[in-house]
C-alpha positions in Angstrom: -31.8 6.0 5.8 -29.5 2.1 7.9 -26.3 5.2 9.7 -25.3 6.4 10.7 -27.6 3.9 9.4 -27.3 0.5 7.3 -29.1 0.0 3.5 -33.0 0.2 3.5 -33.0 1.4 7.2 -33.7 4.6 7.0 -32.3 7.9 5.7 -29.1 6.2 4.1 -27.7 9.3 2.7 -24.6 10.3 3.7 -22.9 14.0 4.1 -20.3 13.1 2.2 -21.7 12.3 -0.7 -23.4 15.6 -0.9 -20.0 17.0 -2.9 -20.4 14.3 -6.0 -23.9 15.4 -5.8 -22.7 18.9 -6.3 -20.8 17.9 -9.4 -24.4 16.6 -11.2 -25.8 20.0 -10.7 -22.9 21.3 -12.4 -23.1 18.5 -15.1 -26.6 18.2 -16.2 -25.9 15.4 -18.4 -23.0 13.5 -16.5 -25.2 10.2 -15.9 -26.0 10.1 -19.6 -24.1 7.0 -21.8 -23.1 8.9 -24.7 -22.7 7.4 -27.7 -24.1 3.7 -27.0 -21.8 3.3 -24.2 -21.3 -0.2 -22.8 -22.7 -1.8 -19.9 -20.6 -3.8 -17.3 -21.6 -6.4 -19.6 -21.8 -6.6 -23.2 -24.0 -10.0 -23.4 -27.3 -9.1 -24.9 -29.0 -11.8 -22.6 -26.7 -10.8 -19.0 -28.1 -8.1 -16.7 -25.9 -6.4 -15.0 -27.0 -4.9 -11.2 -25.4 -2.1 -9.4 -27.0 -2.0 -5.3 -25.9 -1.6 -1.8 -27.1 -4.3 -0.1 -23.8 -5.9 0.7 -24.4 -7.0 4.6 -25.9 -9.8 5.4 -28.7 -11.0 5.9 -30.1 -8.4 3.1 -27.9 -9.5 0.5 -29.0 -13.1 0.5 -32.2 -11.8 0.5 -32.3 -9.4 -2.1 -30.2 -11.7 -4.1 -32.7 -14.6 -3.8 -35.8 -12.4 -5.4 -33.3 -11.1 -7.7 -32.6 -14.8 -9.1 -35.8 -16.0 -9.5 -36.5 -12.7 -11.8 -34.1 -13.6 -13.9 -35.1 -17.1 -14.3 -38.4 -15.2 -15.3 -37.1 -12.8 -17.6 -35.1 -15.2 -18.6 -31.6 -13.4 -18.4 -28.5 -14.3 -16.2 -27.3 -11.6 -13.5 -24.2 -10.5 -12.7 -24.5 -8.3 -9.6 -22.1 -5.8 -7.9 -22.6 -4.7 -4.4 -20.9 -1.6 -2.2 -21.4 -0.1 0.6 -24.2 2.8 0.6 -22.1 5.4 1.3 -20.4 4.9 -1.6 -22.7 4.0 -4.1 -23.2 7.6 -5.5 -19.3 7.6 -6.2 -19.9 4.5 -7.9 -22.1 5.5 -10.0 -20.5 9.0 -11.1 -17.2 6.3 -12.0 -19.4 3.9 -13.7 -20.6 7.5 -15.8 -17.4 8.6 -16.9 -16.1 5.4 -17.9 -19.4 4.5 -19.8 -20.0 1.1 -17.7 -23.5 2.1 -16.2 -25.7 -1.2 -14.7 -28.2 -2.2 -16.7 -30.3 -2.0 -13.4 -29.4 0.2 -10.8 -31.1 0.2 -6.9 -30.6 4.0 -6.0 -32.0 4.9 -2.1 -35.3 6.4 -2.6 -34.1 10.6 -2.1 -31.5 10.4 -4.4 -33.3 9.1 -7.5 -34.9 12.6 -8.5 -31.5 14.2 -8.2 -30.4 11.4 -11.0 -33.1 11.4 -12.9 -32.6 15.2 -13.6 -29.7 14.2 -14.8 -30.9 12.5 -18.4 -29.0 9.5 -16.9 -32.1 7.4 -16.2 -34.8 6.0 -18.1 -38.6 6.7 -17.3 -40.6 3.5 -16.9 -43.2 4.5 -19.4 -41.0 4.1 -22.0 -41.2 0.7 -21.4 -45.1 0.3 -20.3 -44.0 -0.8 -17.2 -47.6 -1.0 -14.7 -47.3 1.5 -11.9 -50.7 1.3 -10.7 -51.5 0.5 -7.2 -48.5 1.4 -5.6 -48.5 4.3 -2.6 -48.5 7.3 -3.5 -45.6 8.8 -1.5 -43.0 6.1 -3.1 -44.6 7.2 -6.6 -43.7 11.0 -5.9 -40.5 10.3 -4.6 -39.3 8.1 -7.9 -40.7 10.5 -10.2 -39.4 13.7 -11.8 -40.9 15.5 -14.0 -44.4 13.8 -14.5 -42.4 10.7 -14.9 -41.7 7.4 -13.2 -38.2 6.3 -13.2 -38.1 3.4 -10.6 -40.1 1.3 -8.9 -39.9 -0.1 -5.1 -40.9 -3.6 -3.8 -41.1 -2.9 0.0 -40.6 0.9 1.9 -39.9 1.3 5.7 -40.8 4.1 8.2 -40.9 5.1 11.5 -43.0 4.4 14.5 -43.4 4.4 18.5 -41.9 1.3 20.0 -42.7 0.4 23.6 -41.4 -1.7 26.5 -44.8 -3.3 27.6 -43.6 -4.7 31.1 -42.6 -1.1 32.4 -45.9 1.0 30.4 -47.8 -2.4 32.4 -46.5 -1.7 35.8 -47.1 2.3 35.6 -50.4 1.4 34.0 -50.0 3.4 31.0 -51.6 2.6 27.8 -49.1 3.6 24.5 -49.6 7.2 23.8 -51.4 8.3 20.6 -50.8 12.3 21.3 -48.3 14.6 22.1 -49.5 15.6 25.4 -49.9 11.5 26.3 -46.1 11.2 25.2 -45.1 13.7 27.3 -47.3 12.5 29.8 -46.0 8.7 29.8 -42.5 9.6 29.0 -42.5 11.8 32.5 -44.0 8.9 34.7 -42.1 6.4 32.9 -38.3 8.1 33.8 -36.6 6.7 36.6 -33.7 5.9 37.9 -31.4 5.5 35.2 -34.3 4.6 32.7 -35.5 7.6 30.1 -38.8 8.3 28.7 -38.3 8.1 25.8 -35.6 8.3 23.8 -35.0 9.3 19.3 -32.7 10.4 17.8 -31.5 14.5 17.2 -28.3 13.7 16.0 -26.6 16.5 13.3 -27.5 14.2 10.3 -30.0 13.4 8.3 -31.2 10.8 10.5 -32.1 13.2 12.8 -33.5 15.5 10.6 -35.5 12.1 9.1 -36.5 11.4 12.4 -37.9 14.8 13.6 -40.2 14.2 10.3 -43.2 12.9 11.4 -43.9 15.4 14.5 -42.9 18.6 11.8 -45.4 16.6 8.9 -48.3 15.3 11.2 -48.5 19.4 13.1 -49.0 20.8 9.8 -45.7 21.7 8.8 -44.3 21.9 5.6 -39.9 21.7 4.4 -41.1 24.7 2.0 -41.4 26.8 5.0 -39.1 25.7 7.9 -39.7 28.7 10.0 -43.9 28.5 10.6 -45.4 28.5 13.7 -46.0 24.6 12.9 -42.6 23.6 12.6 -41.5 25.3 15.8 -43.9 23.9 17.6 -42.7 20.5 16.8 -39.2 21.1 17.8 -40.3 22.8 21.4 -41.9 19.4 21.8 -38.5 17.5 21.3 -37.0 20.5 23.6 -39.3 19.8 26.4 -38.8 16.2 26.8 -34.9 16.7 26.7 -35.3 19.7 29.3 -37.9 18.2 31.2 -35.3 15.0 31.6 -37.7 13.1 30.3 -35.4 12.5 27.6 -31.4 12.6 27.8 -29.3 15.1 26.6 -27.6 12.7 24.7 -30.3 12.4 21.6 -28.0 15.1 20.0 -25.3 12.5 19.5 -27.3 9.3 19.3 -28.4 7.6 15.7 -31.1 4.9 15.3 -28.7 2.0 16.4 -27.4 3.8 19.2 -31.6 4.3 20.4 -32.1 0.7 19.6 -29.4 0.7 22.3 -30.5 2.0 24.7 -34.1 0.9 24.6 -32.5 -2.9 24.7 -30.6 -1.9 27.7 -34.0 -0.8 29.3 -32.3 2.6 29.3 -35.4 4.0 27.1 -39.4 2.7 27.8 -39.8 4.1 24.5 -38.2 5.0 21.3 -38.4 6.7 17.9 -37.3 3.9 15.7 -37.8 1.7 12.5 -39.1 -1.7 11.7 -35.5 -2.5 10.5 -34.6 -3.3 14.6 -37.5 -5.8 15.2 -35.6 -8.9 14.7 -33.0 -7.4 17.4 -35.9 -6.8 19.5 -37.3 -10.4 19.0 -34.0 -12.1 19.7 -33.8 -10.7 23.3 -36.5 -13.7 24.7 -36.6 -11.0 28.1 -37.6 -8.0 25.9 -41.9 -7.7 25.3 -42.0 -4.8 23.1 -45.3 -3.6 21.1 -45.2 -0.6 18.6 -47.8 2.2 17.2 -47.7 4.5 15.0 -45.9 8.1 15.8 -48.0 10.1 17.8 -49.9 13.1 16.7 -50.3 16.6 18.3 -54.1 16.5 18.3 -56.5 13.7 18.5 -57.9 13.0 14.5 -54.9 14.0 13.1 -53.4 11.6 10.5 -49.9 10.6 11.6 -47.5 11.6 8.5 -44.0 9.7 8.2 -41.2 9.9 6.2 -40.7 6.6 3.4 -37.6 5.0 3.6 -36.1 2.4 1.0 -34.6 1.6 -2.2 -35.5 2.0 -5.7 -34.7 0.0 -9.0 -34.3 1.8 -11.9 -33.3 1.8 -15.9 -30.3 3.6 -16.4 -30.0 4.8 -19.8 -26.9 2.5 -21.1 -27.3 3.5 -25.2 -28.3 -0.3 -25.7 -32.3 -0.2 -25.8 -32.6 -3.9 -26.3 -30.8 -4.5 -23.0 -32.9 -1.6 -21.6 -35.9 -3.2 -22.3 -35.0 -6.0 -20.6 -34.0 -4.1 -17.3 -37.2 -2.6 -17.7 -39.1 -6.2 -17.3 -36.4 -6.7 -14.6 -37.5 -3.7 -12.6 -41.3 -4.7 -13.1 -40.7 -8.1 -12.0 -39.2 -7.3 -8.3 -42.0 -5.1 -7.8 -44.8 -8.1 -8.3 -46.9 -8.9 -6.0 -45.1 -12.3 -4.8 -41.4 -9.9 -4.5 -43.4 -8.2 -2.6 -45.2 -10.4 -0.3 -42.0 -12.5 0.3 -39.2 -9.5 0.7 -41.2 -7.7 3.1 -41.9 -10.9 5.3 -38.5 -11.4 5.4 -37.1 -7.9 6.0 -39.6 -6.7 7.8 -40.1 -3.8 5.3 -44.0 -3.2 4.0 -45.3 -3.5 0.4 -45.6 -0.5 -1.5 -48.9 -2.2 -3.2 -51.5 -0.7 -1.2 -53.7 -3.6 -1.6 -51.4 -5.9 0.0 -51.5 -4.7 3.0 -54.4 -6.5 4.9 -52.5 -9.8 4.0 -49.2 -8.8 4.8 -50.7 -7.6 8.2 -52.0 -11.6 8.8 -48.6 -13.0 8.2 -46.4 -10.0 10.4 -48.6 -8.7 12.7 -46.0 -7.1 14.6 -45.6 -4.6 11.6 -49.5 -3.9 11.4 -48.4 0.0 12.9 -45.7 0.4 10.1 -47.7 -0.6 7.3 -50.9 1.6 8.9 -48.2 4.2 9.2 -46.9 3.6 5.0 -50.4 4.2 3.7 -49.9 8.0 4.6 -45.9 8.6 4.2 -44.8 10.9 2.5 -41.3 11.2 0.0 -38.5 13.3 1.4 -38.4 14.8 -2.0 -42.1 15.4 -2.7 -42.1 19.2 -1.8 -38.5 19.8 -3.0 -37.3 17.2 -5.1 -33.3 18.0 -5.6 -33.2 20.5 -3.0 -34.2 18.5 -0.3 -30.5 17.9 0.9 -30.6 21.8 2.0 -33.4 21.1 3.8 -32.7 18.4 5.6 -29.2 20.0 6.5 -31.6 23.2 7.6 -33.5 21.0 10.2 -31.0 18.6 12.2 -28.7 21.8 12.4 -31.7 24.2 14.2 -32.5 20.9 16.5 -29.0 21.0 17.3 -29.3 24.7 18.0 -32.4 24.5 19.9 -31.5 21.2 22.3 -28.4 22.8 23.2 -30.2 25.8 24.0 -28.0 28.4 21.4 -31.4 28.9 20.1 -35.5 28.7 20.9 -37.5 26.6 18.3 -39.5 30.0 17.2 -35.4 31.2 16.5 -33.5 28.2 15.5 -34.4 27.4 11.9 -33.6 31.4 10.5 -30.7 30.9 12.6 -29.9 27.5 11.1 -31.0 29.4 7.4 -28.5 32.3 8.2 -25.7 29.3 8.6 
């Protein structure tokens, strides 16, 4: 959501893309082939794979699990990558011309907003095993009752912290809101912040306010409780305390990874997408925990960020069968194990946790912190973008001080 971000970091959904979007509501059926359209490919034994993992080192990566599935299912590949702001274009092209992927990767928010438009195909058609996975990356590929896509690793966000300066104040890593606070005021000196995240007006900012609104009880179905504003006067006290700088309104995730390098931040909001950054600067010791939580006993609640495969409908059900198998095969258990290891994403396979821990134990907070996320589009499904738009714009409102947090999100409503 990596941003603003690149592919499986994060909240990868763009602004931009919202106006295509538009254009599906308008369209129910645009996605659908019509007809027995065509794929990219008319082989009956060739695959092809629409995703947006075109930077290195993701699309060796990706590429290398999606190889050895097709040696399995015994198909060749041919694969097509673009940038992830403009995959949704794609796609809507690919519709129109009747050249949908057999397979088709589709950022985790945006597959219920596709899915509503006939244009993919649920997995159950195919018998395809969903059991086991987390729930939140269930709920967010499903519509209807219906799962459309499956997931082989998710990411999400957590505390990281610069262990040589929390050592030499003597501060252990906070687990509450009053300890962030807390730490992040002791911590600030010089020309070193707190704590720094990111409040920037996109939806990386609105993804990253996420798991103080979630953990405190608040809900997207109703931005303007007591809850919710009491997570964004937390975000407004560190900035006005100076705890944290000003500047979080214009930063994104890279731009806090900055500054925490430059031992500009003791601590940051961030994802496990920047740990091999972290672990290249030999000068840097860095641990991480999970997001902190208003209350002691609460159950920190982040948001699930990654990519889903999924079966468009193409008219050709043999080849759809076949994509079906695809999808199930990236998903096993080995994809799994292997992707996540070298990503440093986490398995959506619950049960694969403990042993992924063993082999990365720098991501033991992250995939602690997966077995409680939560979809974007759980509460709202295709109306989650006007949500998300809702929140970064009343933390822009309130950190500037134009509004307080009990005022910002009716203001941010009124628009």
């Amino acid at each position: 959501m990596r941003s603003t971000v690149t592919s499986t970091r994060g909240p990868i959904r763009r602004q931009h893309v919202l106006g295509s979007l538009a254009i599906l509501a308008i369209t129910p059926f645009a996605l659908t082939a019509c007809g027995g359209g065509a794929a990219t490919s008319g082989d009956p034994d060739t695959l092809t794979i629409l995703d947006y993992y075109n930077n290195e080192p993701d699309k060796t990566l990706v590429g290398d699990a999606l190889d050895l599935c097709a040696d399995e299912v015994g198909v060749a590949i041919k694969r097509e990558t673009v940038p992830g702001k403009d995959l949704i274009q794609k796609v809507l092209q690919q519709s129109s011309s009747k050249t949908l992927p057999d397979v088709l990767m589709l950022d985790n928010p945006d597959v219920q907003e596709i899915a509503a438009t006939g244009g993919l195909s649920p997995l159950s058609d195919y018998d395809v095993d969903t059991s086991g996975f987390a729930q939140g990356i269930l709920d967010a590929a499903s519509y209807e009752g219906e799962v459309f896509g499956l997931a082989p690793t998710v990411n999400t966000l957590g505390l990281f912290y610069n262990e040589d300066l929390l050592a030499a104040k003597g501060i252990t890593p906070p687990t509450t809101w009053d300890e962030l606070k807390t730490a992040a005021a002791a911590l600030t000196e010089g020309d070193t912040y707190g704590l720094a995240f990111s409040s920037i007006a996109t939806y990386e900012g609105s993804w990253q306010f996420l798991p103080f609104m979630w953990t405190n009880g608040g809900d997207e179905t109703d931005l303007t409780s007591p809850e919710v504003a009491e997570a964004l006067q937390l975000q407004v006290d560190l900035v006005d305390s100076g705890s944290a700088s000003k500047s979080v309104i214009n930063w994104s995730q890279a731009d806090v990874n900055d500054q925490f390098m430059a031992g500009k931040a003791a601590m940051m909001i961030n994802g496990p997408w920047q740990i091999p950054a972290l672990s290249a600067d030999a000068d840097l010791n860095y641990g991480s925990v999970q997001v902190p939580v208003n209350e002691a006993g609460q159950t920190p609640v982040a948001p699930l960020g990654g990519e889903v495969w999924t079966v468009p409908v193409t008219g050709d059900d043999a080849k759809q069968a076949k994509a079906a198998e695809f999808v199930e095969c990236i998903s096993s258990d080995e994809n799994q194990l292997a992707l996540a290891e070298a990503r440093f994403t986490v398995p959506t396979k619950t049960a694969l946790a403990e042993q992924y821990v063993e082999k990365v134990p720098e991501m033991a907070a992250f995939t602690e912190q997966v077995a409680n996320a939560r979809s974007r589009t759980g509460e709202l499904g295709e109306q989650w973008p006007e949500a998300a738009t809702e929140i970064y714009t009343a933390i822009q409102l309130a950190l500037t001080g134009q509004a307080t947090p009990d005022e910002a999100f009716d203001q941010a409503a009124a628009g």
